[in-house]
C-alpha positions as CSV (number, residue, x, y, z in Angstrom):
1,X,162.4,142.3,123.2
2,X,159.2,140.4,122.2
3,X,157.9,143.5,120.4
4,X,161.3,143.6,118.1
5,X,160.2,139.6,117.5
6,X,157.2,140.7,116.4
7,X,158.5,143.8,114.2
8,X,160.9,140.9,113.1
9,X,158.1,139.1,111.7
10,X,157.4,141.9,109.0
11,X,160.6,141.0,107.1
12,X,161.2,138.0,108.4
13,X,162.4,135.6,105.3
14,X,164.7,132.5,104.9
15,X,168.3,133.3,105.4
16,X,167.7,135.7,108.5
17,X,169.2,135.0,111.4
18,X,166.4,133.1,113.4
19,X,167.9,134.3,116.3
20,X,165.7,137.5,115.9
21,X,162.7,135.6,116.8
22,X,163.7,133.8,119.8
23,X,161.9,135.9,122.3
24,X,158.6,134.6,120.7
25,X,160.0,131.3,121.9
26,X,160.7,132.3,125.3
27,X,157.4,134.4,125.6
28,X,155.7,130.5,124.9
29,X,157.8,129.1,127.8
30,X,157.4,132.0,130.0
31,X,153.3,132.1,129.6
32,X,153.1,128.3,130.7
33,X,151.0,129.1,133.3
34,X,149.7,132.8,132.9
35,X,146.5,132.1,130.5
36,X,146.1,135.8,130.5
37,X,149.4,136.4,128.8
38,X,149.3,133.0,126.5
39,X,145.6,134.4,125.0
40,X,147.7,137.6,124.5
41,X,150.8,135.9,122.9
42,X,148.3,134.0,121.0
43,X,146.6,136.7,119.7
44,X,149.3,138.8,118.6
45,X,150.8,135.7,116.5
46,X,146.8,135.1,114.9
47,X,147.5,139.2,113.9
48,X,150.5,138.2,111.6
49,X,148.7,135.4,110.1
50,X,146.1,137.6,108.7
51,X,149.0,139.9,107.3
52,X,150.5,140.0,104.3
53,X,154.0,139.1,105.6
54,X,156.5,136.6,103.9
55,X,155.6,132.8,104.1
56,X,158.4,132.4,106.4
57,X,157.6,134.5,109.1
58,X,153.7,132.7,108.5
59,X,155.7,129.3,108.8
60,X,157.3,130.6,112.4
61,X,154.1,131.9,113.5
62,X,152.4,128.0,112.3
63,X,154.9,126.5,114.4
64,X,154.6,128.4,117.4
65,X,150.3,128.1,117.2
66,X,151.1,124.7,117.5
67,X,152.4,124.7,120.9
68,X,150.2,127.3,122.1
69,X,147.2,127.2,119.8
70,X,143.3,126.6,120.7
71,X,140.1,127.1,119.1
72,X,140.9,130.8,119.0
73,X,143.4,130.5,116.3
74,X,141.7,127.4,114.4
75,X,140.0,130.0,111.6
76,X,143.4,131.8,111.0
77,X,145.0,128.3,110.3
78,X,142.1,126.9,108.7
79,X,142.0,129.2,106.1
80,X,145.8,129.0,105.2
81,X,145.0,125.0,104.1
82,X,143.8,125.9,100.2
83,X,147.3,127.5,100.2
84,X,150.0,125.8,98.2
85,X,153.0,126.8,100.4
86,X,151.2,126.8,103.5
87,X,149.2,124.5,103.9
88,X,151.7,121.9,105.7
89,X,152.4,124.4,108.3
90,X,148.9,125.0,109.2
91,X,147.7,121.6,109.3
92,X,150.9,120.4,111.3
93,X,149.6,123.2,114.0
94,X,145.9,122.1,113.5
95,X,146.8,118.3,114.6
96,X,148.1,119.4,117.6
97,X,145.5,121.9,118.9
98,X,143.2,119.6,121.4
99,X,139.9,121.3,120.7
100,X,137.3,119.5,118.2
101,X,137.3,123.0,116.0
102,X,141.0,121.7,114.7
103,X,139.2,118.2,113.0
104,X,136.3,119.9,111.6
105,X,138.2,122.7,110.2
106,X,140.3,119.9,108.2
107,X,137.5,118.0,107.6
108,X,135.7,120.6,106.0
109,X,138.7,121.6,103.9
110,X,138.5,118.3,102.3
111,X,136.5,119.3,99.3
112,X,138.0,122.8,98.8
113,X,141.7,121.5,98.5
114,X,143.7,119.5,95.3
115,X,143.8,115.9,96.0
116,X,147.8,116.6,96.8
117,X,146.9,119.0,99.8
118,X,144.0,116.3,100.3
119,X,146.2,113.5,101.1
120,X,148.2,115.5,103.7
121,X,144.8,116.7,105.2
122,X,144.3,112.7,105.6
123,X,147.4,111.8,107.1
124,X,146.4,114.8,109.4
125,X,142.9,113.7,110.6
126,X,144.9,110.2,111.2
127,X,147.0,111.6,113.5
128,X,144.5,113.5,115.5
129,X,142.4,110.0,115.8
130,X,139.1,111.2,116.4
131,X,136.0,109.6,115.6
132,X,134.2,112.1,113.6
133,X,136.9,111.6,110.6
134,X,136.4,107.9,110.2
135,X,133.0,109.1,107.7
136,X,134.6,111.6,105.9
137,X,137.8,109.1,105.6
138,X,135.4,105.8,104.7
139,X,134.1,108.1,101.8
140,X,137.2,109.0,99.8
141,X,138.3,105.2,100.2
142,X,136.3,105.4,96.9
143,X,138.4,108.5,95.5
144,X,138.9,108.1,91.8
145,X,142.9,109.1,92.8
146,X,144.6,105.9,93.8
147,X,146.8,108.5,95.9
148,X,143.7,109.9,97.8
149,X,141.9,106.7,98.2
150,X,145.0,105.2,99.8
151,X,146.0,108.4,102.4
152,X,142.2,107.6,103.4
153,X,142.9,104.3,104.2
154,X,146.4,105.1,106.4
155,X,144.7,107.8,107.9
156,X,141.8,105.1,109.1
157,X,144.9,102.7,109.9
158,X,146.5,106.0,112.0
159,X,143.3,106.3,114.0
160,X,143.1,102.0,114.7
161,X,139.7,102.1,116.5
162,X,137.2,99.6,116.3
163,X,135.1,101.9,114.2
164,X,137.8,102.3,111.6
165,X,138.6,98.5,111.7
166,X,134.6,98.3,110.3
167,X,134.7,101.2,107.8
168,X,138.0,99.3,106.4
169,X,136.0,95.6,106.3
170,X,133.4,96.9,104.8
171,X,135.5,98.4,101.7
172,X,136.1,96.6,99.0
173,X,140.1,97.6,97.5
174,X,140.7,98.0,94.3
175,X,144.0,97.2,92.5
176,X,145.3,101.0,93.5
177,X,144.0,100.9,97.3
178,X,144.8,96.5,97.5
179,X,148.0,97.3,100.1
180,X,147.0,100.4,101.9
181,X,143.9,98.7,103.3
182,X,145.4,95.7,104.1
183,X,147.9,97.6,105.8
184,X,145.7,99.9,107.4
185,X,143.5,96.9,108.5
186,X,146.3,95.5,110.0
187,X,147.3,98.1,111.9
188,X,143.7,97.8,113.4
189,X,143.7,94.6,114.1
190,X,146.7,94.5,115.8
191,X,145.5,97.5,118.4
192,X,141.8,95.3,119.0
193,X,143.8,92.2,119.6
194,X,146.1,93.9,122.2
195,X,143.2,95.6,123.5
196,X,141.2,92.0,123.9
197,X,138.6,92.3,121.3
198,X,139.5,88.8,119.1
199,X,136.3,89.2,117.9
200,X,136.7,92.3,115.7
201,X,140.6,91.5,115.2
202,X,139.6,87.8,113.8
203,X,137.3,89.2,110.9
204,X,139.6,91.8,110.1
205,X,142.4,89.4,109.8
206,X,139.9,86.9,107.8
207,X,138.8,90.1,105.4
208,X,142.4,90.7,105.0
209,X,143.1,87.2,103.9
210,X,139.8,87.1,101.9
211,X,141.4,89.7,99.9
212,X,144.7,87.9,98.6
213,X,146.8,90.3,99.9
214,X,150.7,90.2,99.4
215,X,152.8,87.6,101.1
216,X,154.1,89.4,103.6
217,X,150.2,90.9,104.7
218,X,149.2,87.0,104.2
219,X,151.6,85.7,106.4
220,X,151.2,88.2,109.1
221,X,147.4,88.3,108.8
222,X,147.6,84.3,109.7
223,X,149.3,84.6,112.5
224,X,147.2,87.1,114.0
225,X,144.4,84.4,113.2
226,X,146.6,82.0,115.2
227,X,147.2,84.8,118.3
228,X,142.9,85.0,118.2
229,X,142.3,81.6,118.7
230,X,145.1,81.3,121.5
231,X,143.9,81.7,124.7
């Protein structure tokens, strides 16, 4: 059965029966605890991405890497991310494989992509939190795309360590990036001060104020002030 999935695959297109690629699913369940026969599933499904095979069958085979994808299928992905129709699929499977290779293949796809696959590349590294995106992120605050400039800034906002909380502080917004770094900033403050550092959450809630935010950011900013001088 999982070899007629596979010869599914060829032709696989929108309006097929998904049905015909179930066994793929079940092979995923079914390897939960045989790494032998996961590396082979694996490998078989980093085969089709290499082929010329319709963008459907590539989306099926995304979605499936992301359950049971590691560094070994982080080149196939990676080089999918330049493409148009997709590159959401590949980066959706990319956040969710655990191994640092996932990040630094995004990372590095930064300069090579338009500034639209750019910004979902942001959003991306945000979700994956690590600390070797806050640099690449701190640079395109500066973007000359209001867009990219801002998914920067949510992206540090996604990733709320102390680290991000600085490389937002030490930004100074423009009238395109104003709100996303106040709300990113906010969203990192809020994580220090529930994690205990008042320190750092204070002077991010006194930059966010020093930077006449919007009513709403002003008001919530001050009482944030209010929960770091509480004892």
């Amino acid at each position: 059965m999982l070899d007629q999935a596979f010869d599914a695959l060829k032709t696989y297109d929108w309006g097929v029966d998904p049905n015909v690629l179930k066994p793929i699913d079940e092979a995923i369940v079914a390897t939960h605890s045989d790494a032998a026969a996961r590396k082979e599933l694996e490998a078989r499904l980093i085969a089709v991405l290499k082929t010329e095979m319709p963008r459907a069958a590539k989306d099926a085979v995304c979605r499936a890497l992301k359950t049971i994808g590691t560094a070994a299928s982080v080149p196939a992905l990676a080089a999918l991310l330049a493409d148009e129709k997709l590159s959401h699929m590949a980066r959706y499977a990319l956040e969710r494989i655990p191994e640092p290779e996932a990040g630094q293949a995004m990372r590095e796809a930064l300069p090579k992509v338009s500034a639209k696959l750019r910004i979902g590349l942001l959003a991306s590294l945000g979700v994956r939190g690590e600390a070797t995106a806050i640099a690449p992120l701190q640079a395109l605050l500066a973007d000359s795309d209001p867009s990219v400039a801002a998914a920067a800034a949510y992206g540090l906002g996604a990733i709320r360590s102390l680290e991000a909380a600085k490389a937002l502080v030490v930004t100074k917004p423009n009238a395109g990036t104003k709100a996303a770094i106040a709300d990113a900033s906010m969203a990192c403050a809020e994580t220090l001060l529930a994690a205990g550092n008042k320190v750092a959450a204070k002077a991010t809630y006194e930059k966010i104020l020093a930077s006449t935010p919007s009513k709403a950011a002003k008001a919530a900013a001050t009482r944030g002030l209010q929960a770091c001088a509480s004892k």
